[in-house]
C-alpha positions in Angstrom: 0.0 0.0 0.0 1.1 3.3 -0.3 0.6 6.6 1.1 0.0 10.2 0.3 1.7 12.3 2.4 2.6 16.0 3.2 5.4 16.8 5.2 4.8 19.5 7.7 7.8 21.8 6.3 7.7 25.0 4.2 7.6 23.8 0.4 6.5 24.8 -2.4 2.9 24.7 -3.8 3.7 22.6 -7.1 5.6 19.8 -4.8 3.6 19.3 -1.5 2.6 15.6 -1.5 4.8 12.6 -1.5 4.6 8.7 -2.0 5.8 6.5 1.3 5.0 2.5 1.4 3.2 1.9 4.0 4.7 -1.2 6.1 2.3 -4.2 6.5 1.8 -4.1 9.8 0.4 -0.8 9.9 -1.9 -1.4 7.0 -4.6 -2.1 9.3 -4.4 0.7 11.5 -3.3 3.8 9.0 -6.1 6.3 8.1 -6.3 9.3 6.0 -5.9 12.5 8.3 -3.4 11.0 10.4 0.2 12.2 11.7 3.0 10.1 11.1 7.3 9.8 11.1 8.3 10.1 7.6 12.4 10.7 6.8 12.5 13.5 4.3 15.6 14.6 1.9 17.9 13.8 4.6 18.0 10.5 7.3 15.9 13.1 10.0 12.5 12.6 11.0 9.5 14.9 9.8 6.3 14.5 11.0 3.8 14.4 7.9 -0.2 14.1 7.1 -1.8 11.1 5.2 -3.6 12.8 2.4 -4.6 9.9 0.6 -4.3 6.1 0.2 -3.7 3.9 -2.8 -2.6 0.7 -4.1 0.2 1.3 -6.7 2.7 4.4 -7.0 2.9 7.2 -9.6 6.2 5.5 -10.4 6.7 2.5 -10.2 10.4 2.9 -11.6 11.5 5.4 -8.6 12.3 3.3 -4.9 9.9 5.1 -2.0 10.9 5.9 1.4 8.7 3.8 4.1 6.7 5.4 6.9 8.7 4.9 10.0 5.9 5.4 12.5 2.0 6.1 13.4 2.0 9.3 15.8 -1.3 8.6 18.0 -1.6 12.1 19.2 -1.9 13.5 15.9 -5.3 12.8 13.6 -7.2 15.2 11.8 -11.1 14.8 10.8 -12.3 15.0 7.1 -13.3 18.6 7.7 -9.5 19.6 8.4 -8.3 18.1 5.3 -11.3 20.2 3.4 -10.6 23.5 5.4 -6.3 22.8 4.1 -7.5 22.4 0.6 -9.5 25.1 0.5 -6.8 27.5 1.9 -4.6 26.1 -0.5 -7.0 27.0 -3.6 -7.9 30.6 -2.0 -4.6 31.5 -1.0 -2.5 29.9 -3.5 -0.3 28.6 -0.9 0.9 25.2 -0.6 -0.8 22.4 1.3 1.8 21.8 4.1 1.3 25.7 5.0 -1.9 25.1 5.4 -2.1 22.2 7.1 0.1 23.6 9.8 -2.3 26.4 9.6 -5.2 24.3 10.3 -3.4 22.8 12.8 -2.8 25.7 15.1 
């Protein structure tokens, strides 16, 4: 399974969502909305938002990076995601800015 996620950093707006395999014992428990461990550019850990969930990657030629942990504390509702989006359309800004918008 992979996993849609945006990492909680300043990017830009064209690049804000990236592919991570999800591991198979957290396929049962991982949810759209929810925080998790990513590592991003580097080896250190980013916390990131599941955006979306789907079987097969954009690329199948390009290896992902796998998610490295479920954060608990951290799970937005539906509504959250929709509020993020809408920012991001309205204020042409990208989706991690508004996400940690949303989340404040």
């Amino acid at each position: 399974m992979i996993a849609e996620i945006t990492p909680l950093r300043r990017l830009p707006r064209t690049t804000s969502v990236f592919d991570y395999t999800v591991p198979h014992d957290m396929t049962p428990t991982i949810k759209i909305g929810q925080g998790v461990s990513i590592s991003f550019r580097t080896t250190r850990s980013v916390t990131g938002i599941v955006i979306a969930l789907k079987e097969q990657p954009f690329n199948h030629h390009i290896p992902l990076k796998s998610i490295k942990k479920i954060l608990p504390d951290l799970t937005l509702q539906p509504w959250h995601l929709a509020l993020a989006q809408w920012l991001t359309a309205y204020y042409h800004c990208s989706l991690s800015t508004a996400l940690k918008m949303v989340l404040r």
